[in-house]
Structures are given as structure tokens and as C-alpha cells.
KOLNUVEX-944186 format. One record per residue (C-alpha): x, y, z; residue in one letter. Coordinates in steps of 0.05 Angstrom, whole numbers, plus 5000, padded with zeros to 4 digits. Last residue first. Example, Ala and Ser with C-alpha at 12.3 -4.5 7.8 and 13.67 -1.06 7.14 Angstrom:
// residues 2
@u=5273	v=4979	w=5143	residu=S;
@u=5246	v=4910	w=5156	residu=A;
***
This chain:
// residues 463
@u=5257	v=4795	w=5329	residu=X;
@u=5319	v=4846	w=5310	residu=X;
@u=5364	v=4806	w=5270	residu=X;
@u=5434	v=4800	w=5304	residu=X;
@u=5499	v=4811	w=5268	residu=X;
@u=5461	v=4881	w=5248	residu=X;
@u=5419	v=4904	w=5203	residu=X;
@u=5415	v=4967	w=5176	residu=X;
@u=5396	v=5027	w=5211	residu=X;
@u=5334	v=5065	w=5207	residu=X;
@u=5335	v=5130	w=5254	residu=X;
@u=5358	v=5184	w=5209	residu=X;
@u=5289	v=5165	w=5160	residu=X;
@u=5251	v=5179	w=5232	residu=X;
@u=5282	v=5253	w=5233	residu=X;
@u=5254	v=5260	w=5158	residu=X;
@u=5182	v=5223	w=5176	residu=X;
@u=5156	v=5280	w=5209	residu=X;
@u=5169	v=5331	w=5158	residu=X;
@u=5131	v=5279	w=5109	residu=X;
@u=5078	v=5281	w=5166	residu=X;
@u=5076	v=5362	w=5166	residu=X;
@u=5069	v=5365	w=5102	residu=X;
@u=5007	v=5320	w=5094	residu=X;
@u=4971	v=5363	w=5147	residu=X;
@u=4990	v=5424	w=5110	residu=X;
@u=4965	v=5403	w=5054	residu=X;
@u=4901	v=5384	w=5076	residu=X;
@u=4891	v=5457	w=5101	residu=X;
@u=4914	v=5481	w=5039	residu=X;
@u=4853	v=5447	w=4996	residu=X;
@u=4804	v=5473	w=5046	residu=X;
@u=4830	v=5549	w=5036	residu=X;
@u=4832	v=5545	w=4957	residu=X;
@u=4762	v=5529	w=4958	residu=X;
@u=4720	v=5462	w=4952	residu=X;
@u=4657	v=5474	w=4995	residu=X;
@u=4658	v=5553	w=5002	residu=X;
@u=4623	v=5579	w=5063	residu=X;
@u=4692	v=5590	w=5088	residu=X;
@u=4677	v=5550	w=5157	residu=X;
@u=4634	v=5502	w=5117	residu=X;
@u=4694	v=5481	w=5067	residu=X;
@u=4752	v=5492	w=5135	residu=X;
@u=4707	v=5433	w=5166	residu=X;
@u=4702	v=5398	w=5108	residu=X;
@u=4776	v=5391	w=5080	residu=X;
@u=4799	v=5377	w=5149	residu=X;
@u=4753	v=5322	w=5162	residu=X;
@u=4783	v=5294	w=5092	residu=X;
@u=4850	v=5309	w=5120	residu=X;
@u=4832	v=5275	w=5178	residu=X;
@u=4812	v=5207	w=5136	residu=X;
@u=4868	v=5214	w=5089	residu=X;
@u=4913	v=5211	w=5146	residu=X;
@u=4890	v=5150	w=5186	residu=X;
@u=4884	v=5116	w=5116	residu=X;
@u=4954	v=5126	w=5096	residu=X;
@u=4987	v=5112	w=5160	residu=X;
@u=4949	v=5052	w=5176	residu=X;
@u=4959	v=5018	w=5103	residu=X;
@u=5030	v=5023	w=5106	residu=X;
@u=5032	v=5019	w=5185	residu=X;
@u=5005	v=4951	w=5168	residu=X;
@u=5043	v=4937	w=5105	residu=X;
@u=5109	v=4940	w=5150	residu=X;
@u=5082	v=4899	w=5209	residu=X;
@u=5060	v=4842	w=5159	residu=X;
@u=5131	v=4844	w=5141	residu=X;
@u=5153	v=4842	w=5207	residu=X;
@u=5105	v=4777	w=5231	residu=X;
@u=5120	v=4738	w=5161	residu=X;
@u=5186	v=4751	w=5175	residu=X;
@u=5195	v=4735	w=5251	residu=X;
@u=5209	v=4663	w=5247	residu=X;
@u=5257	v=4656	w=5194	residu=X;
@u=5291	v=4719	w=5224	residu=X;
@u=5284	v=4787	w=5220	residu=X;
@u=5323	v=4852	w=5209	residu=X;
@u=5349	v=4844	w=5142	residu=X;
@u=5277	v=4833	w=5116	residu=X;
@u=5244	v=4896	w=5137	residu=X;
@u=5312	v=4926	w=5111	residu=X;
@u=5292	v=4901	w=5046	residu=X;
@u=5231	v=4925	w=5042	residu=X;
@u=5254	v=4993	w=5077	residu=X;
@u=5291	v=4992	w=5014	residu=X;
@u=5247	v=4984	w=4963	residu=X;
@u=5199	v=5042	w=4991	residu=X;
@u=5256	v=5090	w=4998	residu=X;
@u=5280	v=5103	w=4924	residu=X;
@u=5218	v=5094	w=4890	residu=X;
@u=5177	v=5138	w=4947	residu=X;
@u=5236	v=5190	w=4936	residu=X;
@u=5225	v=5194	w=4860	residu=X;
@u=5145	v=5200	w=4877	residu=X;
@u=5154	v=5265	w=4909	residu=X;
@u=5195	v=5293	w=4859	residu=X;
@u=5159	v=5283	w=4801	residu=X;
@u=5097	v=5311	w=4853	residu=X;
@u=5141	v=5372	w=4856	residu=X;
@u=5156	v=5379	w=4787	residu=X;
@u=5072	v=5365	w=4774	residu=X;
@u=5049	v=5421	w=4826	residu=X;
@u=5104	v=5466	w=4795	residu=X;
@u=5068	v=5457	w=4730	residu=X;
@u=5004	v=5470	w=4744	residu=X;
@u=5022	v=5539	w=4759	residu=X;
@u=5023	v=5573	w=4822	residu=X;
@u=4951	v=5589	w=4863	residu=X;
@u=5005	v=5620	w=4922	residu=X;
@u=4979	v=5569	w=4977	residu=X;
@u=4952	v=5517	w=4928	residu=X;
@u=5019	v=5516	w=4895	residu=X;
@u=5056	v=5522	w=4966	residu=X;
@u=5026	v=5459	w=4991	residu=X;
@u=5042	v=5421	w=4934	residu=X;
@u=5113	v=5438	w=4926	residu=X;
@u=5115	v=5418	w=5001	residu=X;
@u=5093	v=5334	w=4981	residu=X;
@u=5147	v=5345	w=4932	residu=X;
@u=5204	v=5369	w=4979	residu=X;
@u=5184	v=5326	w=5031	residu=X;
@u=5181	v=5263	w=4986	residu=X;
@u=5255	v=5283	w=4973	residu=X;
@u=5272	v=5288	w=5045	residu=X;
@u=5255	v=5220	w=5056	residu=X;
@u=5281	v=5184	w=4994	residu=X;
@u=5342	v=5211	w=5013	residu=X;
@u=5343	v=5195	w=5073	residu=X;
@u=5313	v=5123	w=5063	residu=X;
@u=5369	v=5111	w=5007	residu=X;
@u=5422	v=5140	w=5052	residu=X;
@u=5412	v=5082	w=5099	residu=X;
@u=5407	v=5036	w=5049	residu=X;
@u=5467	v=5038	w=5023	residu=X;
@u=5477	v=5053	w=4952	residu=X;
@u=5534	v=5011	w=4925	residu=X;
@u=5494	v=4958	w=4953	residu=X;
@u=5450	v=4953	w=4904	residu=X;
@u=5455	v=5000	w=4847	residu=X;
@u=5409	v=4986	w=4795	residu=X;
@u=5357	v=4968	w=4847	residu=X;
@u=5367	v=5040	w=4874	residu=X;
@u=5360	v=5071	w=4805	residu=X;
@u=5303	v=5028	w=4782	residu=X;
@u=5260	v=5036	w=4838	residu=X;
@u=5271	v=5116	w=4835	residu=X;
@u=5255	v=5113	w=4762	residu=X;
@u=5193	v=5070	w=4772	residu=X;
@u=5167	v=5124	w=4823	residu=X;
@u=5188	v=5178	w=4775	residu=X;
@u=5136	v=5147	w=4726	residu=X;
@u=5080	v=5134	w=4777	residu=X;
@u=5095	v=5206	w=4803	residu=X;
@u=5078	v=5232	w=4726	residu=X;
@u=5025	v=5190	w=4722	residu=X;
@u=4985	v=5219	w=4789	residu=X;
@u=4998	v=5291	w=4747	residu=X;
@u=4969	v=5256	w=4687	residu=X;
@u=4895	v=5258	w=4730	residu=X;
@u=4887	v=5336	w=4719	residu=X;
@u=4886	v=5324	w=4646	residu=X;
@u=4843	v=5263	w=4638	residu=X;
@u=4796	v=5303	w=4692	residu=X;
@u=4796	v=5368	w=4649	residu=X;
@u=4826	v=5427	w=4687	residu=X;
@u=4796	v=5474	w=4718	residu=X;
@u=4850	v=5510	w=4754	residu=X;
@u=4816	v=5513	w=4826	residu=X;
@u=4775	v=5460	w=4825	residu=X;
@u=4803	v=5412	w=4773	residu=X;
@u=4872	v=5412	w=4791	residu=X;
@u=4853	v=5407	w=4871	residu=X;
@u=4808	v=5349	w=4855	residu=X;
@u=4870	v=5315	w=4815	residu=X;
@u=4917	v=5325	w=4869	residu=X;
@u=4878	v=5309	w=4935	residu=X;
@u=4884	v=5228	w=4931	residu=X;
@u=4954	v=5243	w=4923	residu=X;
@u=4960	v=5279	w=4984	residu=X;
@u=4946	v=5237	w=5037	residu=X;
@u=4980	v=5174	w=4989	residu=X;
@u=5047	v=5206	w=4992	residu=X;
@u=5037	v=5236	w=5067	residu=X;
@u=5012	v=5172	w=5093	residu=X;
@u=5058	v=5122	w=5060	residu=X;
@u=5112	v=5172	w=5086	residu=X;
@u=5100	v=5161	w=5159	residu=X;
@u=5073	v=5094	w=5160	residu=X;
@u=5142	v=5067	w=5122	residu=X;
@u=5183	v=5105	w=5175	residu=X;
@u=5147	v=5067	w=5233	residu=X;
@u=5167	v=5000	w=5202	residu=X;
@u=5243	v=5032	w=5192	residu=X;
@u=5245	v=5063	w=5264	residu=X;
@u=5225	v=4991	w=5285	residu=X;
@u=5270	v=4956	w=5247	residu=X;
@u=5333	v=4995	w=5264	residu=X;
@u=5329	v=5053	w=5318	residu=X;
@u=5271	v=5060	w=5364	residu=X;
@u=5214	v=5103	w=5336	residu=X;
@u=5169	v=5113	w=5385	residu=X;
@u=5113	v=5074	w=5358	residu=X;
@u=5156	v=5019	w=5336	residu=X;
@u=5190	v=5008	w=5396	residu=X;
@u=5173	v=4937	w=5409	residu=X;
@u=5154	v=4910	w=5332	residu=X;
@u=5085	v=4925	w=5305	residu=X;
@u=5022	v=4887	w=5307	residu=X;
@u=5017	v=4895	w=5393	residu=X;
@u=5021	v=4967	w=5385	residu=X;
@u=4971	v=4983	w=5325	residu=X;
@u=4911	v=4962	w=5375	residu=X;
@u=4925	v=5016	w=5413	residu=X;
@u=4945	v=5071	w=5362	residu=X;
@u=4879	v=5058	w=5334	residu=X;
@u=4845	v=5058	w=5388	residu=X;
@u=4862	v=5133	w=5399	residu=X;
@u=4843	v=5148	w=5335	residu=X;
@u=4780	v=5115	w=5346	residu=X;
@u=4758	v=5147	w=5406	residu=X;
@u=4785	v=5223	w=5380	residu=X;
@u=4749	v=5203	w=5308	residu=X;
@u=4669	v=5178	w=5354	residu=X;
@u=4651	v=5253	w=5372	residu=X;
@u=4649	v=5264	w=5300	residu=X;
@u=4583	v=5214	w=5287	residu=X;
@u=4531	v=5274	w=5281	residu=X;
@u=4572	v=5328	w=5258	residu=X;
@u=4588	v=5292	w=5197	residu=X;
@u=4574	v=5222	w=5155	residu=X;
@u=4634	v=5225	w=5111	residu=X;
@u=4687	v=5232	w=5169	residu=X;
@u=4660	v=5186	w=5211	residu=X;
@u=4650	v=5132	w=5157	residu=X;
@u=4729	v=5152	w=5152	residu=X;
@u=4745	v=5147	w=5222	residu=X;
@u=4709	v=5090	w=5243	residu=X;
@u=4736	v=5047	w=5178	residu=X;
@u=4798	v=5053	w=5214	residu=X;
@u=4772	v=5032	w=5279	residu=X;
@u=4741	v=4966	w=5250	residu=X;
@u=4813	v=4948	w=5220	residu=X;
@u=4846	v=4964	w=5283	residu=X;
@u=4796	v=4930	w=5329	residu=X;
@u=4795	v=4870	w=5279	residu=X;
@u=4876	v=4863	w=5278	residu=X;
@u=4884	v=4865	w=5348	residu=X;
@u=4827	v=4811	w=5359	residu=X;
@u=4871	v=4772	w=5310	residu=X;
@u=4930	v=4776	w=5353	residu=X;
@u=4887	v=4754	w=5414	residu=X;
@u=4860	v=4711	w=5377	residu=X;
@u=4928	v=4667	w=5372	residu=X;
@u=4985	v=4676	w=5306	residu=X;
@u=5030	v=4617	w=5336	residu=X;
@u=5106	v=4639	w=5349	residu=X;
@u=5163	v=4625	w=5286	residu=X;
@u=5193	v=4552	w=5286	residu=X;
@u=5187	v=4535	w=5210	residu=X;
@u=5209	v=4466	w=5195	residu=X;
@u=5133	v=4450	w=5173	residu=X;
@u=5142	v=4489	w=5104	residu=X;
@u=5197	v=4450	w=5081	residu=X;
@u=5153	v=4406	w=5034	residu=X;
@u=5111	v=4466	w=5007	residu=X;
@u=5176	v=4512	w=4998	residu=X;
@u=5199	v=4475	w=4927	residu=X;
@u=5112	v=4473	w=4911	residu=X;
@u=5105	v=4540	w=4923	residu=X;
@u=5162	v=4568	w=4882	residu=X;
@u=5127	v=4516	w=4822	residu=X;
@u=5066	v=4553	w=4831	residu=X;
@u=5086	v=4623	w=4827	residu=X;
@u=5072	v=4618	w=4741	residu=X;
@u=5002	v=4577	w=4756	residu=X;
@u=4983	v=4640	w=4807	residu=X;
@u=5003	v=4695	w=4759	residu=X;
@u=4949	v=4650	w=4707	residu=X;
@u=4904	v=4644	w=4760	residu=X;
@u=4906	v=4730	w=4769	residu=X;
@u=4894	v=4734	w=4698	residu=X;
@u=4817	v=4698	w=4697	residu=X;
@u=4811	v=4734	w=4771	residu=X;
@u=4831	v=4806	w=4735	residu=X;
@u=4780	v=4802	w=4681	residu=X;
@u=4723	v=4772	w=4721	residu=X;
@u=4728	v=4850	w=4767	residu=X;
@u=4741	v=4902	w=4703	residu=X;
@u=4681	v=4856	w=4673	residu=X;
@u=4628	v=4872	w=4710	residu=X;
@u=4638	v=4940	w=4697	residu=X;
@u=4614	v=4921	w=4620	residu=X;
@u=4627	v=4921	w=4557	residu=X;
@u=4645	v=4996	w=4519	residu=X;
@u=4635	v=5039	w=4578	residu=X;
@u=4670	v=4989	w=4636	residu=X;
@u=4728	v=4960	w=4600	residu=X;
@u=4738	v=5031	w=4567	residu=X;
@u=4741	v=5054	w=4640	residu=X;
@u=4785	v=5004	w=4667	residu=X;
@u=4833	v=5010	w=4611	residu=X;
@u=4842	v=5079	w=4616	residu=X;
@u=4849	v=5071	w=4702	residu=X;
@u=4891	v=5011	w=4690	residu=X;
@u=4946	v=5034	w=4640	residu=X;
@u=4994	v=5085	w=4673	residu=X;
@u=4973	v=5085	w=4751	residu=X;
@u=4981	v=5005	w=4741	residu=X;
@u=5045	v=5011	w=4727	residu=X;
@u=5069	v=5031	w=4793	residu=X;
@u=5054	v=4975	w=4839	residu=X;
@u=5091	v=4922	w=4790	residu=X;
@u=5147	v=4984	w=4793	residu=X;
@u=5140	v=4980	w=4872	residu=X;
@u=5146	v=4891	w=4860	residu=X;
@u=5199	v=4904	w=4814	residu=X;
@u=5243	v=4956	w=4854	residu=X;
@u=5230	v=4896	w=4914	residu=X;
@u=5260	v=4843	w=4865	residu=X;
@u=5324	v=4890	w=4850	residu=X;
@u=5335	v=4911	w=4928	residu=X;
@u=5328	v=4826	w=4945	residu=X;
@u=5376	v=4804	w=4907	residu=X;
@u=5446	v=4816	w=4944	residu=X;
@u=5408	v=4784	w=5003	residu=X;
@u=5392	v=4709	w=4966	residu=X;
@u=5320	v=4695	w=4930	residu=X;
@u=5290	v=4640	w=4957	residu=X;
@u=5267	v=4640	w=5037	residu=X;
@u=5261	v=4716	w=5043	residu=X;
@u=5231	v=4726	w=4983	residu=X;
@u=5185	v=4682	w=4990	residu=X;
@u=5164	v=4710	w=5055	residu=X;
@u=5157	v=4782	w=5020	residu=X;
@u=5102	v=4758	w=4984	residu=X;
@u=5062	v=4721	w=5041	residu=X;
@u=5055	v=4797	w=5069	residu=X;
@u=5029	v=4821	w=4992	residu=X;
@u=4985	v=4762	w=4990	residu=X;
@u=4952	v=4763	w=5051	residu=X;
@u=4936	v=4842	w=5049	residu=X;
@u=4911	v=4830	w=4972	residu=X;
@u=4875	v=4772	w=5000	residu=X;
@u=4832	v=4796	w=5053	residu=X;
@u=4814	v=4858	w=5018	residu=X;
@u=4790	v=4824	w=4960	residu=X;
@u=4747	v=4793	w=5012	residu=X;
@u=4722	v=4860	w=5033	residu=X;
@u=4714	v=4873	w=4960	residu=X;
@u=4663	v=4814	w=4947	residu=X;
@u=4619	v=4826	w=5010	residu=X;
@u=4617	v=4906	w=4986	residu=X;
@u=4586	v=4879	w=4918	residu=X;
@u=4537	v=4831	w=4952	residu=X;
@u=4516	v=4894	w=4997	residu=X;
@u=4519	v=4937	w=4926	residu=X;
@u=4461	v=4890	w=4892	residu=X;
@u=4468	v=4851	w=4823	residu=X;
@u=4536	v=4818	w=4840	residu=X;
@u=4572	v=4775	w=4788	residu=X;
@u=4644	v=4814	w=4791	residu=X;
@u=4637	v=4823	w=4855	residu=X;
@u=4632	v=4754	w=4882	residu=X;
@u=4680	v=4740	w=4820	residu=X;
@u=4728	v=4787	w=4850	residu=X;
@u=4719	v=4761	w=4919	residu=X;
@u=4739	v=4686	w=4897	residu=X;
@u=4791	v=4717	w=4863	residu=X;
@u=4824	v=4744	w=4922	residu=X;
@u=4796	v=4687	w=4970	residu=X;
@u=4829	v=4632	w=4926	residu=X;
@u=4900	v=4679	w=4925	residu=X;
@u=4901	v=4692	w=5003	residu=X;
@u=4896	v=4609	w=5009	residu=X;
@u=4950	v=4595	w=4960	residu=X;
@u=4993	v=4649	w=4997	residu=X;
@u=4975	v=4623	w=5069	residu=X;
@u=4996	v=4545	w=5041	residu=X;
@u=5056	v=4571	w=5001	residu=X;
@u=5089	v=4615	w=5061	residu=X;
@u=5118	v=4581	w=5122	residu=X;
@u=5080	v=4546	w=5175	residu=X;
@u=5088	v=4586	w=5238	residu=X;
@u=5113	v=4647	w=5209	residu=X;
@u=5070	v=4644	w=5150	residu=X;
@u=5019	v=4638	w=5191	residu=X;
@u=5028	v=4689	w=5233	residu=X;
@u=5040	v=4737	w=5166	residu=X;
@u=4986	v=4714	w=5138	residu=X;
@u=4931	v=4726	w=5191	residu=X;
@u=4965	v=4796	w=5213	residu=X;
@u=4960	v=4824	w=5132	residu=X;
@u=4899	v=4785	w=5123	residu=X;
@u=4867	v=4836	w=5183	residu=X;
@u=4891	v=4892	w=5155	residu=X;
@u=4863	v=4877	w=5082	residu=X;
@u=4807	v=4879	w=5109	residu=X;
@u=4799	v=4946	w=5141	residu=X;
@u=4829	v=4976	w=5064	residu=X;
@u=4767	v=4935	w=5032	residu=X;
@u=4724	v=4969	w=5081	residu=X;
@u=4753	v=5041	w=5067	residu=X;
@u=4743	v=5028	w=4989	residu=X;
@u=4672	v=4998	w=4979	residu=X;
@u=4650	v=5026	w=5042	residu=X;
@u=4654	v=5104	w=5009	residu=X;
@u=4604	v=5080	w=4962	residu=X;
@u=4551	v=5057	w=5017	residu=X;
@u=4504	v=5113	w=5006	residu=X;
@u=4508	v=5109	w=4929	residu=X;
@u=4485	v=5042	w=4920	residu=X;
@u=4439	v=5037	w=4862	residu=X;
@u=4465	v=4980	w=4833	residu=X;
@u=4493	v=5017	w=4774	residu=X;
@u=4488	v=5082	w=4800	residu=X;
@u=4547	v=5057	w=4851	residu=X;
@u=4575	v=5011	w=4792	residu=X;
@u=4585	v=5074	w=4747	residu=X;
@u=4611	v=5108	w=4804	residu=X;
@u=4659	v=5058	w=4826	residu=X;
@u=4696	v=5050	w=4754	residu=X;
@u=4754	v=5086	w=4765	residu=X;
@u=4773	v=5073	w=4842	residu=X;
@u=4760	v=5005	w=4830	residu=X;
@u=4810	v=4997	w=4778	residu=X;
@u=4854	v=5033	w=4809	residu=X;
@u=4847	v=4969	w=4868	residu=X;
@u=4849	v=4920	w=4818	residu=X;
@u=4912	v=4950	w=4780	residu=X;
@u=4950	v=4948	w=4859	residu=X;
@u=4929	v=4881	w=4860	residu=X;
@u=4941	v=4854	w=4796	residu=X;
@u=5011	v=4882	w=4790	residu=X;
@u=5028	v=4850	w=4856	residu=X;
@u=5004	v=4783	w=4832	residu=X;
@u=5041	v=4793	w=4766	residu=X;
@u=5100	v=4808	w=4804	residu=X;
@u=5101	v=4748	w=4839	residu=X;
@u=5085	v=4702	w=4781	residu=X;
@u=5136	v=4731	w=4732	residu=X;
@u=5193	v=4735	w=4803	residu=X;
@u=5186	v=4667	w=4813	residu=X;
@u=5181	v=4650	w=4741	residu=X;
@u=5249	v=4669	w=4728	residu=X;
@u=5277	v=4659	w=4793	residu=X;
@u=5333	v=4596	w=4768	residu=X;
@u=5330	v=4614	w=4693	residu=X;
@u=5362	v=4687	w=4709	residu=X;
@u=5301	v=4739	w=4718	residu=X;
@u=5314	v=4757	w=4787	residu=X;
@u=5393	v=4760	w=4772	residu=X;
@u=5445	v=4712	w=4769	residu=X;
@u=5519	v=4732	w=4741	residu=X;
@u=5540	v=4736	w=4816	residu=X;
@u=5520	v=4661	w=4826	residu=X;
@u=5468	v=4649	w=4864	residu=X;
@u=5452	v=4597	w=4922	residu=X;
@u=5378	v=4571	w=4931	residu=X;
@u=5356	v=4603	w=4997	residu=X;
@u=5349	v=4565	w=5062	residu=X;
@u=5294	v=4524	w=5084	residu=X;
***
């Protein structure tokens, strides 16, 4: 089905994608505030239902998930295009919340996040589908700043508004909240879905078999590996080489040819994505227990460092949307790639030299500009470089090494963090904090030689 043509005067709110672009990035926005969410309200539902041993399940098992609905939707979208995988990804998010929502033991709890998982992976590949097929080329760097600011916003409102939710009512309600407002972003897509529904049979992409599924489950099931390996010890450590290693074997067949080494165009942008996704989110999930340790800091204090790179995030969306094609995207990625760098390093040498506070929140200003400027853009490269076919497939590929970058890395750096704790008899000292940072800065050096290696598209997508 090809795109709806636009007028230059047209943008992703003009009459024609209005509600398009409402319902998508309210389904974004729910995602990313469901997951914060989560993250703020765990340990009063871990004391809650008395499940404290399987807290760390409730976040690496959701992240295994939403692997596997990443390759499931983005097959099927391929094969079939994307309202019937979408509508599907939506029932099982919000089925899962209220599973959750409801639940009076933690195993009922974990079974309703693991199918949040499912359809926040679905939905975000199916997202980029209907892009593809509606919104036209010059539009898609302004509708992917949106969907990283709908990704953004949540760092500024949902963890307050999660935890007054969850003091002043009830946990229960963080999870029934977000499925009551995730049918209303699903009622604003709707009409999208029903203009593609009728077409959706033309597409010709390849048929998502087991064996791509079997991929999926070995990667998903050997990420959560690592990090139940990494919070249980000495005694389960001999399993993070075995599952590292399968990792990277069942990553191969999910990614384009090339990926893994870094082939110019689409791959090198897929692979590029992993890269910094890993050293962003490595070290984020680091900065407010470093703040606290070592400068102690009050929690609401320490945590306004994560909104100041949700702020420059937005900025750096906004800037490279604002500018299109003026900005190409190759020097978007670089730039975006050495800033990230530059931030992720600012927070390596404030632990290193015990700076101020304030360097650490420049450099994480700076850090999140570059993930505003570059996310968008591999986005939209992702796009440039496939087919009708293949998007669903590359797209699914980009949140993949997203969400395999990110977790791979926090997991080390979390084995990291202990080992150096017990070698320096000290469990949260200045030495364990480095350590992860130097892992993290080493994998945003990584990624700028990769950043060199994206091109744009070419006469031919990539498939």
C-alpha cells in the first residue's frame, strides 16, 4: 500500500496524520511510562506480595519477552502487514497489565509483566510499519523525534506520579491505570488500522517460521541467564561465558547479514543502535546509586540527574526533527555518537576524581543530547534501507540489538560492580562504581567508529 501523498505544508499533526501520530505516540508514551512505572513502585509490590526473591524477574523477564514479540511482529508484519500484529500486541499489553494489576501473588504478577513484555516489543516493531506504509520520507525524522520525546516524558512525570498513585491508592492501580488509557491510544490508531487492514494481504515479505522464533527464545532465555546469573553469584557464574556466547548466536539470524561486524549501511546502523543503547542505559541505571553512595544525596535529588538527560533527549529530538534533511543523517549519528561519549566519559571521571555533582549532570546533559539526535535517525535510516517486505524484519532487528545491547551490558557491569564490591571489602565504593564506568565507556568508544560506518540509503534498499 503506498503512502498517502503530502503536500510540503503537511506535517505529522496536519488533519491527514493527526490521529495517527495522537494514537501512536500515546502507545509509545504508555510503554516507556509503564515500564518507569514499574521500576518505581516494585518494592512496594515486592513486600506487597511477599516476593522479594523473584524481584529482579519482574524486569529482566519482561525485557526476555519483549524480544521474542519484537521477532513475532515484525515477521508478521512482513508477511501480513501491520494492523492485525499491532491489534494483537495491544490486547496482550493490557491484557498483562490487568493480569498484574489484579494479582495477589508475585508468580501471577511476573505472568502479567512477561506479557507486557510481549506487547511493548510487538507494538514498538508494528510501530515503525505504519510509518513506513503512511507517513511519506520527508516525515518520518519529525514522527520518530515524537515517538523518542513520547519515550522521554515519562522520566519527567511517571516515576512522581507512580509513587503517589501507589502511597496514596494503591500499586494496583499504576498497572489498571495505564490499560484504561492505553484503549483510548488504541481507539485514536484505529482508523490508521482500519485504511491498512484491507491492503494488508498484498504484502510479499518471507514467513516468520520456528526456526526464527526458536532464535528469539534462545536469545530471550539467555539474556535473562546473565542477569539471574549475575544476582545469584559464585554459584551460577560459570553459566555468563555460555550465555554470552549464545547470545551472539542466536542474535545472528535476527539481525541483517553483516550486522555483527559492522558492514556499512543498515547493518552498521542496527549494530550502532546496540552499541549506544547499551552504554546510555549501562550507565544510567548506575547514576542515581552512585549520587547517593558516594555524595549522599537524597533519592528525589540524585534521581533529577535521569531528568536532566530526559530533557536534553527531547532537545536533541527536536533539533534534528526541526531540521530534516538539512541535517543529514549521517552527521546526525556522528554526532550523536561522539556526544554520548563525551557524557557517558564525564561520568567515569566524576567517580574517578569524586568531582562535583554537577559535572556528572553536564555530562549526562550531554549524553542524552546525542541519544536525541541519533536515536531518530537510525529510525529512519532503519526505514530507508528496507523494503515493504523487510520492514517489519529490520525494525524488529533495530529494537533487538536495542534491548540486547542494553541488557547484555547492564548485566556485566552489575557482575562488575560485585566482584570489584567483595574484592575491596566495600559493597558500594568508589572503586565498584568506576569499574562499571569504564565498561560503559568503552562501548560508547566502540560505537564512534561504527557511527562512521552508517550510510544512507541507497537506489537499492538493503533486504
Amino acid at each position: 500500500m503506498s503512502a498517502p501523498r503530502s503536500t510540503p505544508a503537511e506535517g505529522i499533526l496536519s488533519p491527514s496524520y493527526r490521529l495517527t501520530t495522537v494514537g501512536a505516540f500515546m502507545l509509545v508514551f504508555l510503554g516507556a511510562f509503564e515500564a518507569l512505572a514499574v521500576t518505581t513502585v516494585m518494592p512496594i509490590v515486592s513486600r506487597d506480595l511477599d516476593g522479594e526473591s523473584l524481584y529482579a524477574i519482574a524486569f529482566s523477564g519482561t525485557l526476555a519477552a519483549s524480544v521474542v514479540g519484537m521477532v513475532v511482529a515484525g515477521g508478521w508484519a512482513d508477511r501480513r502487514g501491520p494492523s492485525r500484529p499491532l491489534v494483537t500486541a495491544i490486547v496482550v499489553f493490557v491484557v498483562g497489565l490487568l493480569v498484574s494489576g489484579f494479582a495477589t501473588d508475585m508468580v501471577v504478577f511476573i505472568v502479567g509483566r512477561l506479557m507486557q513484555g510481549l506487547g511493548t516489543g510487538a507494538v514498538s516493531v508494528c510501530l515503525y510499519v505504519v510509518v513506513a506504509r503512511l507517513y511519506p520520507a520527508a516525515l518520518h525524522p519529525p514522527v520518530f523525534g515524537a515517538f523518542a520525546a513520547a519515550w522521554v516524558l515519562p522520566s519527567l512525570i511517571g516515576p512522581p506520579i507512580a509513587g503517589l498513585v501507589a502511597e496514596e491508592i494503591s500499586w494496583h492501580w499504576v498497572f489498571l491505570g495505564v490499560a484504561v488509557l492505553s484503549l483510548a491510544a488504541a481507539g485514536a490508531i484505529l482508523p490508521a488500522l482500519r485504511q491498512l487492514w484491507g491492503a494488508d494481504g498484498a504484502a510479499s515479505g518471507p514467513r516468520m517460521n520456528a526456526r526464527g522464533i526458536a532464535w528469539a527464545l534462545l536469545l530471550a532465555v539467555s539474556v535473562l541467564v546473565i542477569s539471574l546469573a549475575g544476582d545469584a553469584g559464585g554459584g551460577l557464574l560459570w553459566l555468563v561465558p555460555v550465555a554470552a556466547i549464545a547470545v551472539v548466536v542466536a542474535l545472528r539470524p535476527l539481525v541483517p547479514r553483516g550486522t555483527l561486524l559492522g558492514r556499512r549501511g543498515l547493518p552498521a546502523a542496527v549494530l550502532l543502535r546496540g552499541a549506544v543503547a547499551a552504554a546510555f542505559f549501562g550507565t544510567e541505571v548506575y547514576l542515581p546509586y552512585f549520587l547517593t553512595e558516594l555524595y549522599d544525596l537524597k533519592a528525589w535529588l540524585a534521581g533529577l540527574i535521569l531528568t536532566v538527560g530526559a530533557v536534553s533527549w527531547a532537545l536533541g529530538s527536536a533539533f534534528q526533527g526541526r531540521y530534516g534533511e538539512q541535517l543529514t543523517h549521517e552527521r546526525a549519528v556522528r554526532v550523536g555518537s561522539v556526544l554520548i561519549l563525551l557524557g557517558v566519559g564525564m561520568q567515569l571521571v566524576t567517580a574517578l576524581f569524586l568531582l562535583s555533582p554537577v559535572i556528572a549532570a553536564i555530562g549526562w546533559f550531554i549524553a542524552g543530547g546525542g541519544m536525541g539526535l541519533l536515536f531518530p535517525r537510525i529510525s529512519t535510516l532503519v526505514i530507508a534501507h528496507s523494503t515493504d517486505g523487510t520492514t517489519g524484519f529490520n525494525s524488529a532487528a533495530a529494537s533487538i540489538a536495542d534491548s540486547t545491547g542494553a541488557a547484555t551490558v547492564i548485566a556485566f557491569a552489575g557482575l562488575l560492580f560485585t566482584a570489584v564490591g567483595v574484592a575491596t571489602g566495600t559493597v558500594a565504593g568508589p572503586e565498584s562504581f568506576v569499574a562499571t564506568l569504564i565498561l560503559t565507556t568503552v562501548v560508547a568508544a566502540l560505537a564512534v567508529p561504527i557511527a562512521y560506518r552508517v550510510r544512507s540509503a541507497l537506489a537499492t534498499p538493503d533486504a
